[in-house]
C-alpha positions as CSV (number, residue, x, y, z in Angstrom):
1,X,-45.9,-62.6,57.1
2,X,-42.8,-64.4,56.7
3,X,-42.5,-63.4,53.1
4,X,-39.2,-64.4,52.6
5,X,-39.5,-68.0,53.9
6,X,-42.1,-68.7,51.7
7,X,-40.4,-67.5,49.0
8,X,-37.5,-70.2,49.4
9,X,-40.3,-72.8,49.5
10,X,-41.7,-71.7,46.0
11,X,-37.9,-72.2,45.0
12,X,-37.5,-75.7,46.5
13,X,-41.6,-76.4,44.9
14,X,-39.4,-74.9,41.4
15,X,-36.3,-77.3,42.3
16,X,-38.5,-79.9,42.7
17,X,-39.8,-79.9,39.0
18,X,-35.6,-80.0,37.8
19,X,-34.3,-83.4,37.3
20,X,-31.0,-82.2,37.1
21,X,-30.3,-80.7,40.4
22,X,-27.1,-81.4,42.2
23,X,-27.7,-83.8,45.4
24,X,-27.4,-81.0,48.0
25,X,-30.1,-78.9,46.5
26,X,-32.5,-82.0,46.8
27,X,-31.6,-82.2,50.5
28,X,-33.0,-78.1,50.9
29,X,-36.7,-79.7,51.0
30,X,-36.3,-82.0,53.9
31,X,-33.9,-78.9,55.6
32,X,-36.9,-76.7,55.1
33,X,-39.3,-79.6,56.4
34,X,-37.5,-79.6,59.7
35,X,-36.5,-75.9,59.8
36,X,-38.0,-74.0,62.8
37,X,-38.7,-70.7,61.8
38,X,-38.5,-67.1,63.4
39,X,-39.6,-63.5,62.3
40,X,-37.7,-60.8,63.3
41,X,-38.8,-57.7,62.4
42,X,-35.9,-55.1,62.7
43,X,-32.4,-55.6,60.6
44,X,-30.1,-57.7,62.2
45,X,-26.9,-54.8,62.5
46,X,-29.9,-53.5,65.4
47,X,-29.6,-56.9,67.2
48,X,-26.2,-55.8,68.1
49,X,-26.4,-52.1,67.6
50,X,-25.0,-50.2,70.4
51,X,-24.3,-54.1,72.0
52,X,-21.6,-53.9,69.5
53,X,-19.2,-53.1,72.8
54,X,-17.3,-55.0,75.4
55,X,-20.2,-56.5,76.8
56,X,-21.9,-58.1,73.9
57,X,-18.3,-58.9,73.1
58,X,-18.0,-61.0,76.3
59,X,-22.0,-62.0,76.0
60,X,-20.7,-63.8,72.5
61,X,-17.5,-65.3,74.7
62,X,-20.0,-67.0,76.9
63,X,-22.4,-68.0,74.5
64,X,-19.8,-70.3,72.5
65,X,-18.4,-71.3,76.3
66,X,-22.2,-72.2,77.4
67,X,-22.7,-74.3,73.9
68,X,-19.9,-75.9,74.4
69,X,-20.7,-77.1,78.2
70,X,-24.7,-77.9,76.0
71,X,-22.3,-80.6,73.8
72,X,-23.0,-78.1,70.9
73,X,-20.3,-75.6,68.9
74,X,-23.1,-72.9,68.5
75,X,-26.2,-73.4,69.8
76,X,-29.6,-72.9,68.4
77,X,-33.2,-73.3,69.6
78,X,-34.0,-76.0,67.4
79,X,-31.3,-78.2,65.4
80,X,-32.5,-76.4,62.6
81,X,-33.6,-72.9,62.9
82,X,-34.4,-70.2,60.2
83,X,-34.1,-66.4,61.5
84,X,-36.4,-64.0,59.1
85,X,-35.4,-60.5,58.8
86,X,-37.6,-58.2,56.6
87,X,-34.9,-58.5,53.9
88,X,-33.9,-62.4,53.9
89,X,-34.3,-65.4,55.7
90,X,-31.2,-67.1,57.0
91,X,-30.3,-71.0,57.6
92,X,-27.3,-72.0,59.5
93,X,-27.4,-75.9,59.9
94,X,-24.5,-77.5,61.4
95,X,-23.1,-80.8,60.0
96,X,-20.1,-81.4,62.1
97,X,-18.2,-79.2,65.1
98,X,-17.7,-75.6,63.9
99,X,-18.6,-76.6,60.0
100,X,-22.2,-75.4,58.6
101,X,-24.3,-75.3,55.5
102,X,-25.5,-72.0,54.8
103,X,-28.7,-70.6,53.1
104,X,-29.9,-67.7,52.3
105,X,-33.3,-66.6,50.3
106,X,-34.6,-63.1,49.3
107,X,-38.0,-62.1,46.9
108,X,-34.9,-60.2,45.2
109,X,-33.3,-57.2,45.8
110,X,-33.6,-54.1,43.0
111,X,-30.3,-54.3,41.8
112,X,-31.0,-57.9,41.0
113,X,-34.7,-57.1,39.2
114,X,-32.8,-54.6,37.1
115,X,-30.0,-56.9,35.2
116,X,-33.5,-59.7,34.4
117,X,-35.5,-59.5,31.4
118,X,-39.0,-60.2,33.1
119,X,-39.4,-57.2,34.8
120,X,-42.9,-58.2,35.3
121,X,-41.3,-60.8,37.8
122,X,-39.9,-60.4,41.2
123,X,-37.0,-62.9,41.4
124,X,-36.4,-65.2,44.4
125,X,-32.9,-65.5,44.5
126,X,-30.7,-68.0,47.0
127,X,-27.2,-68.7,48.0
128,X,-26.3,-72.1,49.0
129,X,-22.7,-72.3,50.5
130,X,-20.9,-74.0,53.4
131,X,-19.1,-72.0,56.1
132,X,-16.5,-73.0,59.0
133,X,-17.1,-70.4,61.8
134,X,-13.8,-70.3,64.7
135,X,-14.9,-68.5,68.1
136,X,-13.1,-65.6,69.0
137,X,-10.0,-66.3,71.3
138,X,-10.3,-64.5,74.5
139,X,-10.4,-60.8,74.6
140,X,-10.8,-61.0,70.8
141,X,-13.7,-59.3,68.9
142,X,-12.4,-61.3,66.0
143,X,-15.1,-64.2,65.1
144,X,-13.0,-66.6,62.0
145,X,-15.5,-67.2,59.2
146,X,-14.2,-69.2,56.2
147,X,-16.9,-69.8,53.2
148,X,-17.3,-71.4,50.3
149,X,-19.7,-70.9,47.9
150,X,-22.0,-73.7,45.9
151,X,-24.8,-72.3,43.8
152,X,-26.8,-68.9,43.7
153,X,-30.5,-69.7,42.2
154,X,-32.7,-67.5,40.8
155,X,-36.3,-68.5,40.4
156,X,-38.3,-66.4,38.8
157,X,-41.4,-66.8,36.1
158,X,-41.8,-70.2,36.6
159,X,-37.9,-71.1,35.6
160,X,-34.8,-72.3,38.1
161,X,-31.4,-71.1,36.9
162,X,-27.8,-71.3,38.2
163,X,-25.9,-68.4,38.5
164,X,-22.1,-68.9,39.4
165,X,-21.2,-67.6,42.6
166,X,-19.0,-64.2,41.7
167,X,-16.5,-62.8,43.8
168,X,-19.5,-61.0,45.9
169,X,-20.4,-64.2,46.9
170,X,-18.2,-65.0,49.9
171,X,-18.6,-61.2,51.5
172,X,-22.4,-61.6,51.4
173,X,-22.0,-65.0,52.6
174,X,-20.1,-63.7,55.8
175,X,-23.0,-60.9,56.3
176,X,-25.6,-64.0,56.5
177,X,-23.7,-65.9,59.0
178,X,-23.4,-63.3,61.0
179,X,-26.8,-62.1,60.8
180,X,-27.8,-65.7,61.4
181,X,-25.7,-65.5,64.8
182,X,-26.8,-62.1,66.1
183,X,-31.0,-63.5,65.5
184,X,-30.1,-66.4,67.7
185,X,-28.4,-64.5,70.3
186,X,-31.2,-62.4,70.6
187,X,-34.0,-65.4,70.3
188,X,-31.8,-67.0,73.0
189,X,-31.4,-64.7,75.2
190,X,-32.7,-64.7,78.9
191,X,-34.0,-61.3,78.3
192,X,-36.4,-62.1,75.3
193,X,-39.6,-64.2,75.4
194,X,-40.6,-66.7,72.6
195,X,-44.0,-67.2,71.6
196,X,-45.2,-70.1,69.2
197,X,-48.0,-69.2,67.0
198,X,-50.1,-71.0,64.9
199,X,-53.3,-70.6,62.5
200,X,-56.5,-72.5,62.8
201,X,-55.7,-73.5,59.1
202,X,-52.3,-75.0,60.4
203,X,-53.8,-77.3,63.3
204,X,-56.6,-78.3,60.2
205,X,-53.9,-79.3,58.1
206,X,-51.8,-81.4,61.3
207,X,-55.1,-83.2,61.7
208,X,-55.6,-84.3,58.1
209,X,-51.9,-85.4,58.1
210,X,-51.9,-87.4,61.0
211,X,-55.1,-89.3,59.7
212,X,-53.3,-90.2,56.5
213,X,-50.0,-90.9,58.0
214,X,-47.7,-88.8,56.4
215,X,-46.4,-85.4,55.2
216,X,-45.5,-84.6,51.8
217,X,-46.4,-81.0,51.0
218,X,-43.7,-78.3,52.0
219,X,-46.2,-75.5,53.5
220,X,-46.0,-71.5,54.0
221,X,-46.2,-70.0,57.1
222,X,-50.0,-69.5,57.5
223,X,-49.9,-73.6,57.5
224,X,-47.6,-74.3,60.1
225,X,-46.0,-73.3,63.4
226,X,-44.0,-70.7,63.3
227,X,-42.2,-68.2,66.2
228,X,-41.5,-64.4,67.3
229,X,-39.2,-63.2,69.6
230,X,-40.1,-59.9,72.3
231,X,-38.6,-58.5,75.5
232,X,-40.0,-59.0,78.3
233,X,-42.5,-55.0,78.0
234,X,-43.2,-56.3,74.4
235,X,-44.2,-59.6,75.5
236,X,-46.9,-58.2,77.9
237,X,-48.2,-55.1,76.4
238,X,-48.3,-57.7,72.7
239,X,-50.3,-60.4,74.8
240,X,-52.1,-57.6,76.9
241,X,-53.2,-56.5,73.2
242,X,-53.9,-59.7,71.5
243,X,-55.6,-62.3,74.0
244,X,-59.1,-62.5,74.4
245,X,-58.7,-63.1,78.5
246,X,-59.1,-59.3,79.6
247,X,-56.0,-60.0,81.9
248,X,-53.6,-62.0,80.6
249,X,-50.5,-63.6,82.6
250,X,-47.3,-61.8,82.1
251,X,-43.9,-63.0,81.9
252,X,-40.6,-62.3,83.7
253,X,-37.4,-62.1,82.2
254,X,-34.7,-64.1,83.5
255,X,-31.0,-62.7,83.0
256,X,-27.2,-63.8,82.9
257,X,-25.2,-63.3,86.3
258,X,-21.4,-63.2,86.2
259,X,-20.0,-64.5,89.8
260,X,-17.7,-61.8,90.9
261,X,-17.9,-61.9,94.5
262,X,-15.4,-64.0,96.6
263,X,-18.1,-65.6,98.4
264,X,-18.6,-67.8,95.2
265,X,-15.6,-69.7,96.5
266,X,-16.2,-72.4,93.9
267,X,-17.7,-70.5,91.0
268,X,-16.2,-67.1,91.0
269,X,-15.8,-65.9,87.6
270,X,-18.2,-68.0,86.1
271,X,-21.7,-66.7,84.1
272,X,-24.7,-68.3,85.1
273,X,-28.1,-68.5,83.7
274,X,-30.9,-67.1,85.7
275,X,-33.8,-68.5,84.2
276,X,-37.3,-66.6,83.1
277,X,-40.7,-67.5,83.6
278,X,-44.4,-66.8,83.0
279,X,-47.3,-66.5,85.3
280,X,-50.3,-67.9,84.3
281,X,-51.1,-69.8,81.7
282,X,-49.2,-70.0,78.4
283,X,-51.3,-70.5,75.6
284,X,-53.5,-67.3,74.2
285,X,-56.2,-67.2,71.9
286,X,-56.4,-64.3,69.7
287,X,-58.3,-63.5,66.7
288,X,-58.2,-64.4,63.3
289,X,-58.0,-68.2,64.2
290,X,-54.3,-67.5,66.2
291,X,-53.1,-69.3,69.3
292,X,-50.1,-68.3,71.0
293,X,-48.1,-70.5,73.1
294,X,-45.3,-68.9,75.3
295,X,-42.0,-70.5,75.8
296,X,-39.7,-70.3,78.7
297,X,-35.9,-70.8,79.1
298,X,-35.4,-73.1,82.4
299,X,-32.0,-73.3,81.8
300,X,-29.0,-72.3,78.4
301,X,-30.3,-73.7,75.3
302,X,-33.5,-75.1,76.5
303,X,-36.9,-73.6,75.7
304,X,-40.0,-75.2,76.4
305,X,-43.8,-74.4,76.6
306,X,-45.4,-73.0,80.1
């Protein structure tokens, strides 16, 4: 579950004990405080896999159009969103127009356990950079992605080092901004379904918290609310599967419609949203303490509960 975002928040817990870190790597706790996070389970190049034509070409064209109509550059779910692949968890957070800090955090990859001297450890590395990201002009598959890198940290038996950014850096940078983009796509789009879901121990721990006033602690995945992203088949047969109701409520997918015919005398040409909904009742209980809570797109860039 999640492995990979947990692993950054041992690294901020490790950050935490340095009282030399630079300013921006003290601001990474409240980012993952505020970070909404979702698990995606297949690589991100399969996100836009055999997408990767003219029409996920033109589906990016309208996404940047319909973000910009939202009063946002790119949009995301929530202002702060972490996409989890199997490999790395990715965070895009914007901080004006088309300029974003960037994080990325892995357990380690091989090649990295290799060149350590703990072998016993499996390191948690990190980049930390900031990116400016310029939309393709139209007809153009080329998205403009300019990065700088800060820090790499590695975090492993206990200790935080620095490790200068080399001249891999800015290439592997690139890959995580646009792995970033494709996981929202797909989490945006009216095809998928989101679903909230959260542990009994998680709702335990928002109880205590309120009662005491405040939050301190940064917490795993098991303690707090956290989201996946299906089609519309997965959705039904993965709440058909997992709710304790013998039958469910099933959701339908909404879609994008491009106005082509002449009798849209005043929006021909444009792409619409045609939103997705959910019969039935949202929430599920499921086993092993786990509610599920299904979200809905009523209109582009809005998700809410049913």
């Amino acid at each position: 579950m999640a492995k990979q975002f947990d692993s950054l928040v041992e690294l901020v817990k490790g950050l935490q004990k340095e009282p030399d870190v630079s300013e921006f790597l003290k601001d990474i706790e409240g980012i993952i405080k505020e970070a909404a996070l979702f698990e995606l389970l297949f690589p991100p190049q399969l996100l836009a896999g055999d997408r990767n034509n003219d029409e996920y070409v033109q589906y990016i064209h309208d996404y940047f159009d319909q973000s910009e109509k939202a009063g946002a550059y790119f949009l995301t779910p929530f202002p702060i969103t972490a996409i989890e692949y199997q490999s790395a968890v990715y965070l895009l957070i914007n901080v004006q127009d088309n300029n974003f800090f960037v994080v990325s955090c892995t357990c380690g990859t091989e090649e990295l356990y290799q060149k350590i001297e703990e072998k016993s450890f499996r390191p948690i590395i990190a980049m930390i950079g900031k990116a400016r990201i310029v939309r393709p002009e139209l007809n153009s598959r080329e998205i403009t992605i300019d990065v700088k890198p800060l820090e790499n940290i590695m975090f492993v038996n206990d200790t935080v080092r620095v490790i200068p950014p080399d001249e891999k850096t800015e290439g592997a940078l690139v890959e995580v901004i646009m792995g970033f983009m494709h996981g929202v796509l797909y989490v945006m789009d009216a095809d998928n379904f989101i679903l909230r879901k959260e542990n009994s121990q998680s709702r335990v721990f928002d109880n205590k918290k309120k009662s005491k006033g405040r939050d301190s602690l940064l917490r795993k995945t098991i303690m707090r609310p956290h989201y996946i992203c299906l089609g519309e088949q997965e959705t039904a047969d993965f709440l058909k599967n997992t709710a304790k109701e013998p039958r469910p409520a099933h959701p339908v997918r909404g879609h994008w419609r491009r106005l082509t015919s002449e009798k849209f005398k005043n929006k021909q040409g444009q792409t619409i949203f045609i939103r997705q909904y959910f019969t039935g009742s949202g929430q599920i209980q499921s086993a092993g303490g786990w509610t599920y809570q299904v979200y809905v797109k009523p209109e582009f860039g809005k998700i809410e509960p049913v």
